[in-house]
C-alpha positions in Angstrom: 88.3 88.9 126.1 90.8 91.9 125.2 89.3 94.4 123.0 91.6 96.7 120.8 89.7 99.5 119.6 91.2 101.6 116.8 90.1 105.1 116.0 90.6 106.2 112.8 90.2 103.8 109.7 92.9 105.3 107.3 95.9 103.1 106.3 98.2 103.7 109.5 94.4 102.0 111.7 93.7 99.5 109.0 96.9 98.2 108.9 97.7 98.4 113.0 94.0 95.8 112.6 95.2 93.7 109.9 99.1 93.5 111.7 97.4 92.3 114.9 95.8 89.5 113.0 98.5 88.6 111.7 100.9 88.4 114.2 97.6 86.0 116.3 95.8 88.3 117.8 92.7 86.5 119.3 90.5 89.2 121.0 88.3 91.8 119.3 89.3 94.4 116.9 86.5 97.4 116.6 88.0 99.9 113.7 86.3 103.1 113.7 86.5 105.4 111.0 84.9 109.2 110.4 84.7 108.8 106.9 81.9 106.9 104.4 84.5 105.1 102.5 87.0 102.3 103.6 90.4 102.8 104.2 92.8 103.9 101.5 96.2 105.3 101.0 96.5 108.8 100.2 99.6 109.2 98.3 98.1 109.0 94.7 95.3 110.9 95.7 97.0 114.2 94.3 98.3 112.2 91.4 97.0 109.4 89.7 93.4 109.3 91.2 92.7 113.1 90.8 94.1 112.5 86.7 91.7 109.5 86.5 94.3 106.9 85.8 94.2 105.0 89.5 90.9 104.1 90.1 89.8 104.6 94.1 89.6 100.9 94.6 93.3 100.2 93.6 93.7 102.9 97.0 91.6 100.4 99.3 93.5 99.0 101.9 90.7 97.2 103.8 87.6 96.2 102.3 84.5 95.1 104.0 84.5 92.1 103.2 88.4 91.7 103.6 87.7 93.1 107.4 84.7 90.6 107.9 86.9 87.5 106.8 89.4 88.7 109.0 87.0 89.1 111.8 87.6 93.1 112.4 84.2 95.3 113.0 85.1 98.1 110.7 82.9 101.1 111.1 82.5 103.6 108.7 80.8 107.2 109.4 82.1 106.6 113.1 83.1 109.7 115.1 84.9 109.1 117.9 83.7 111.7 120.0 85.4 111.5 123.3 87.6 108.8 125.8 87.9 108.3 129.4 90.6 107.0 130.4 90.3 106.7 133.9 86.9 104.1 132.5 89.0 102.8 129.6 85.4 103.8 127.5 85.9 105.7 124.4 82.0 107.2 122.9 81.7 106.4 119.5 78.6 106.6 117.0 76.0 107.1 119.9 77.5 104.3 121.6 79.9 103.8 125.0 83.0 101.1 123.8 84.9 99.3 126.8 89.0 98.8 125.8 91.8 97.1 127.1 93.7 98.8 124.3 93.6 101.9 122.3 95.1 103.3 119.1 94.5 106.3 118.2 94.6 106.7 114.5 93.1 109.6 113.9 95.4 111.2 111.3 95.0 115.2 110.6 92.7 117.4 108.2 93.8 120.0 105.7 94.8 123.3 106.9 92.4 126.0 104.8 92.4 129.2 103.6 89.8 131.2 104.2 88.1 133.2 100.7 87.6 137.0 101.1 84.0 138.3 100.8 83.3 137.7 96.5 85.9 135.5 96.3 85.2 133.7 93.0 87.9 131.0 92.2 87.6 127.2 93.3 89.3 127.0 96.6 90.8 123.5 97.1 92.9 121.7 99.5 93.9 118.1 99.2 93.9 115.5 101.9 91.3 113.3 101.6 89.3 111.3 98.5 86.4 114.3 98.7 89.5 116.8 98.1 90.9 114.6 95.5 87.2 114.4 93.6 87.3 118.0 94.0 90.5 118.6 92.0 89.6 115.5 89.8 86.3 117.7 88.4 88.4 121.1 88.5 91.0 119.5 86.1 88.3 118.4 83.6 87.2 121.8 83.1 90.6 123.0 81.7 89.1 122.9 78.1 86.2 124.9 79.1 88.8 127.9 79.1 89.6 127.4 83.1 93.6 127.7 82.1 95.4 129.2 85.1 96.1 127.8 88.5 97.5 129.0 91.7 99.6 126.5 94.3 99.9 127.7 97.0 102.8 125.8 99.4 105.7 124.7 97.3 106.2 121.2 99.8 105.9 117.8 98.4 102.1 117.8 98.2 101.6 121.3 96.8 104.2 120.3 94.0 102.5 117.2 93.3 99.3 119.0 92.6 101.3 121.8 90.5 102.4 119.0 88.3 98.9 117.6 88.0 97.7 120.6 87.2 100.0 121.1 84.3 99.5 117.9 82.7 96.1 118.7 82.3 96.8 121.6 80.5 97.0 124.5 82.8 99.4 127.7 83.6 100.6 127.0 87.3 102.2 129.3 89.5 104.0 127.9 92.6 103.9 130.1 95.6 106.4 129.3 98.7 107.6 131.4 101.4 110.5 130.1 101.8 113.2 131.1 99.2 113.3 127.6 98.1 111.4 124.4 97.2 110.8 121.6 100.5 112.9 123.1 102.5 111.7 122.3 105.6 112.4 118.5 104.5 115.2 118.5 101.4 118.5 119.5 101.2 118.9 122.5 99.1 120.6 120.2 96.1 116.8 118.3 95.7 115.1 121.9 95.9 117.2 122.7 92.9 116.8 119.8 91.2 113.1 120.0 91.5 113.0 123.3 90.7 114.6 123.0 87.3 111.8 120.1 86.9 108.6 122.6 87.3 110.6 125.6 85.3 111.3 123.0 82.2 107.9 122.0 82.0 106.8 125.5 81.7 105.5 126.7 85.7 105.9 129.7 87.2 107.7 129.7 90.6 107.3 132.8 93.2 109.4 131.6 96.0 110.2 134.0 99.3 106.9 135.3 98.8 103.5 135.5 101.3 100.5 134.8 99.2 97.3 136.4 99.8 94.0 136.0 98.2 93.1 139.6 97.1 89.2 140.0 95.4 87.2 138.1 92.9 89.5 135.7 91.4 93.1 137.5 91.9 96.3 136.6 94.1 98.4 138.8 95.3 102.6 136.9 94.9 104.5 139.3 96.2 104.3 142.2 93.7 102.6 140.1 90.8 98.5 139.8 91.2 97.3 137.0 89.5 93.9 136.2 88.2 93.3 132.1 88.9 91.0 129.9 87.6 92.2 127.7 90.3 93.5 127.8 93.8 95.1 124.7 95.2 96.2 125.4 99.3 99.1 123.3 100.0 100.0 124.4 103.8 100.2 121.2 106.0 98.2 119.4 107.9 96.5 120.3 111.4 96.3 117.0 113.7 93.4 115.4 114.8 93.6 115.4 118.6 91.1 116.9 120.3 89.6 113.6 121.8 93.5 112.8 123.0 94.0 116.3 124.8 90.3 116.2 125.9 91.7 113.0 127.9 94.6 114.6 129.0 97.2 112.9 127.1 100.5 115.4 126.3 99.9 116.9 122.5 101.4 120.1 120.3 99.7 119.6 117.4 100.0 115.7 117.7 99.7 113.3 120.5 103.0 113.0 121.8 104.9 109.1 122.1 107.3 107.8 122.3 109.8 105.3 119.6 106.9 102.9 119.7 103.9 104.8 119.7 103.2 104.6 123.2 101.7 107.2 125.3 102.0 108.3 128.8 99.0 105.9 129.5 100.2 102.2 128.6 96.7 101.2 127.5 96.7 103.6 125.0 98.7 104.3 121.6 98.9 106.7 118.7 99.9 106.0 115.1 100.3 107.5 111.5 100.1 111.5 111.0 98.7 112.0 114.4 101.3 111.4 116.4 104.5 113.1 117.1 107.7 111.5 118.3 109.7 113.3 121.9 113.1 111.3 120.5 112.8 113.4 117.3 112.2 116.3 118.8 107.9 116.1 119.1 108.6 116.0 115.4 105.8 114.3 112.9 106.1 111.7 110.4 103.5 112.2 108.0 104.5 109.5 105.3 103.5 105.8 103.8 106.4 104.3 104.9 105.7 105.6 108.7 101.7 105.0 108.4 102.7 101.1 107.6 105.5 101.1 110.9 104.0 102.8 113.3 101.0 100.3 113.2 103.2 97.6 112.7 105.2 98.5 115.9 102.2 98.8 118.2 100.6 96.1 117.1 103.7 94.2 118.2 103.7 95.7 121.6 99.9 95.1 122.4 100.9 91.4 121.4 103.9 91.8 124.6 106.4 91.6 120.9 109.0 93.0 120.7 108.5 95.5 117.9 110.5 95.6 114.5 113.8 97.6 113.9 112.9 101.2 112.8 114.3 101.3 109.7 115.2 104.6 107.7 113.1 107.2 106.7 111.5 106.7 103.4 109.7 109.3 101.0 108.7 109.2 97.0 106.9 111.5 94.7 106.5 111.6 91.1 106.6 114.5 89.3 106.6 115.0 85.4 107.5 111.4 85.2 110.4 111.9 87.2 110.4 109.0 90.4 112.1 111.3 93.2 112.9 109.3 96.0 114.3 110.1 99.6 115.8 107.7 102.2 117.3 108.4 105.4 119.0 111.7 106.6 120.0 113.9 104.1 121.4 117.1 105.3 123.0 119.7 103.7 125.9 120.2 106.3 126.8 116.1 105.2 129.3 115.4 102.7 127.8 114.4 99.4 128.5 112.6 96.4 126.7 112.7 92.9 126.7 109.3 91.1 125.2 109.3 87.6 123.3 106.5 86.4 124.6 104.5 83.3 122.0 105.1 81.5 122.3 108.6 82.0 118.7 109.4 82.6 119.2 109.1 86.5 121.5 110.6 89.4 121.7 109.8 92.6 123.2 111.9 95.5 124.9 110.2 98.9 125.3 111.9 101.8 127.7 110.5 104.4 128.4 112.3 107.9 132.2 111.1 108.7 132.4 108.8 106.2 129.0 106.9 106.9 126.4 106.9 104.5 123.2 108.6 106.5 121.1 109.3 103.4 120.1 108.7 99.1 118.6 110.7 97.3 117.7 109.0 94.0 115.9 110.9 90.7 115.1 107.7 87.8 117.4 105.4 89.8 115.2 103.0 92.0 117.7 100.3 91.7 120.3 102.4 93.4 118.2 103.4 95.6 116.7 100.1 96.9 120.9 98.4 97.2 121.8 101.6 98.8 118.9 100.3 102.0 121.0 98.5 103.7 123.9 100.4 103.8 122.6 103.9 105.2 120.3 100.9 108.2 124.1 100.5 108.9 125.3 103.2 108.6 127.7 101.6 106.7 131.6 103.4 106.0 132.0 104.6 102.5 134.3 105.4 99.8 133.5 108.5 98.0 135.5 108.2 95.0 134.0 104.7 94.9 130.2 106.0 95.3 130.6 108.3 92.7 132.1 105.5 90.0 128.8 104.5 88.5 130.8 101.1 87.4 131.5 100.6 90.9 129.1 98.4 92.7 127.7 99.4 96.0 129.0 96.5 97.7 132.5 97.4 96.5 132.2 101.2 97.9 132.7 99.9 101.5 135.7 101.4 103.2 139.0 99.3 103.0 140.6 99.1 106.5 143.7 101.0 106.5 146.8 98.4 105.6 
């Protein structure tokens, strides 16, 4: 009987398990996961579940019992400590597993800062429900005179957690090297746009600065030393893939594959934030949407499917009640056009390379956002006096052929 074996039980493994089910898998399906608690998705972890208002089982992905019915062997507290490939054994949990397929699922862990001798402050990082309990107990103490809070990373995480921290009551300052917000991943319009959010709603932005924690409870932003109450390290995420370069597999921070997830050995795959694509340039896609499609596409493949159509780039965040969302390529060298919503409480910016529409960017304007899909899949010819008519529908901005 074929035996998958899946290491790592967060949402990209769960769902590569629950996908191979669907599609009629038959064989056995043994999920392995490091941590105590079943799989969950991590987006709200910095948000909603660290404020108290998304409870950790609304996170769950993959129960127990879901997994049992479904007739997947989910272990929790697994450690997957090593894989011969040559064997097609993996050593898991004091035990040897035979495979005649392997995902590897095995996500990343927080990159940390390390305290100086009598540091003082709270020193937090958030990437898993342990960090997010962590925040969650820091953020109660606010009214216990705990008031001012340190970010440091000004990405999409590290703003999320700035945001949260202001809600609950305290002073934030955002620290980034770069000179402005996300830019590794935004165009420099959204960085604008989100910087006006954090200023409005009263934070403190240090951008082209190097942090560095100083003594006691003081950080050093450039030429201002602030004393925190709270330190929040937002600096990315180191992949988990030691057991895949112990094995010999290609990695840089990442296990590399290919479109499909596939490795240089076809009986093994790698999925979700652990794996890093050669036709983007080794590049990582550490997102929902690509947690969901990765496992979706190897699933497929294990099955001899074909595997789905890649579909654009996708990426939300909610700041100060403000739904920020991002979908396909959005480069600043594009051309772009501003549409304002109706209601006038949303915008949304297009970006079209030669006419094509490559990218949205849409701030309170889901709607847009969601018709706009299937245009930038396309890469559909636009009108740009059309686009930015918000009485013009997005069906009727398609390019006219010349008469």
């Amino acid at each position: 009987m074929e035996h998958v074996i899946i290491a790592g039980a967060g949402q990209a493994g769960a769902g590569a398990a629950l996908k191979l089910r669907e599609l009629g898998f038959a064989g056995r399906i043994t999920l392995l996961g490091a941590e105590t608690v079943p799989p969950y998705e991590r987006p709200e972890l910095s948000k909603g579940y660290a404020q108290g208002a998304v409870p950790f089982e609304k996170l769950v992905v993959l129960t127990q019992e879901a997994a049992r019915a479904a007739d997947i062997d989910l272990r929790l507290g697994t450690h997957v400590g090593s894989l011969d490939r040559a064997a097609r054994i993996v050593r898991a949990g004091g035990e040897t597993l035979a495979y005649t397929h392997l995902v590897l699922a095995t996500g990343g862990r927080a990159r940390r800062l390390t305290p100086p001798e009598g540091w003082q402050a709270p020193l937090l990082a958030i990437r898993d429900v342990s960090d997010a309990n962590a925040l969650a107990t820091e953020l109660t103490r606010v009214s216990a005179g705990r008031r001012r809070a340190v970010v440091i990373g000004g990405g999409w995480l590290g703003l999320e957690a700035a945001a949260t921290c202001r809600a609950a009551g305290f002073e934030v300052h955002v620290a980034e090297m770069s000179e402005r917000l996300c830019a590794r991943v935004a165009p420099r319009w959204l960085s604008e746009r989100l910087a006006t959010m954090h200023l409005d709603a009263g934070n403190t932005l240090h951008l082209g600065v190097s942090p560095a924690l100083a003594d006691g409870r003081s950080v050093r932003l450039g030429t201002d030393l602030v004393e925190a109450d709270l330190v929040i390290a937002a600096i990315g995420m180191q992949a988990n893939d030691e057991v895949a370069r112990g094995a010999g597999l290609d990695c840089e921070d990442g296990i590399l594959v290919d479109a499909q997830g596939r490795t240089a050995d076809p009986a093994v795959f790698a999925i979700g934030d652990c794996a890093r694509y050669r036709h983007r340039g080794n590049m990582r896609r550490e997102s929902w949407q690509n947690a969901n499609q990765s496992a979706a596409a190897v699933a497929h493949l294990i099955l001899g499917q074909e595997p789905p159509q890649d579909e654009p780039d996708w990426f939300w965040s909610t700041q100060f009640g403000h739904a920020i969302q991002m979908l396909g390529a959005c480069d600043d060298a594009f051309e772009q056009v501003e549409r304002a919503e109706p209601s006038g409480a949303g915008v949304t910016r297009f970006f079209l390379d030669q006419g094509c529409l490559r990218g949205v960017i849409a701030i309170n304007a889901k709607r847009t956002l969601g018709m706009a899909r299937r245009f930038v899949a396309s890469g559909a010819a636009m009108e740009a006096a059309d686009l930015a008519n918000p009485e013009t529908p997005l069906k009727d901005c398609m390019a006219r052929p010349a008469a």
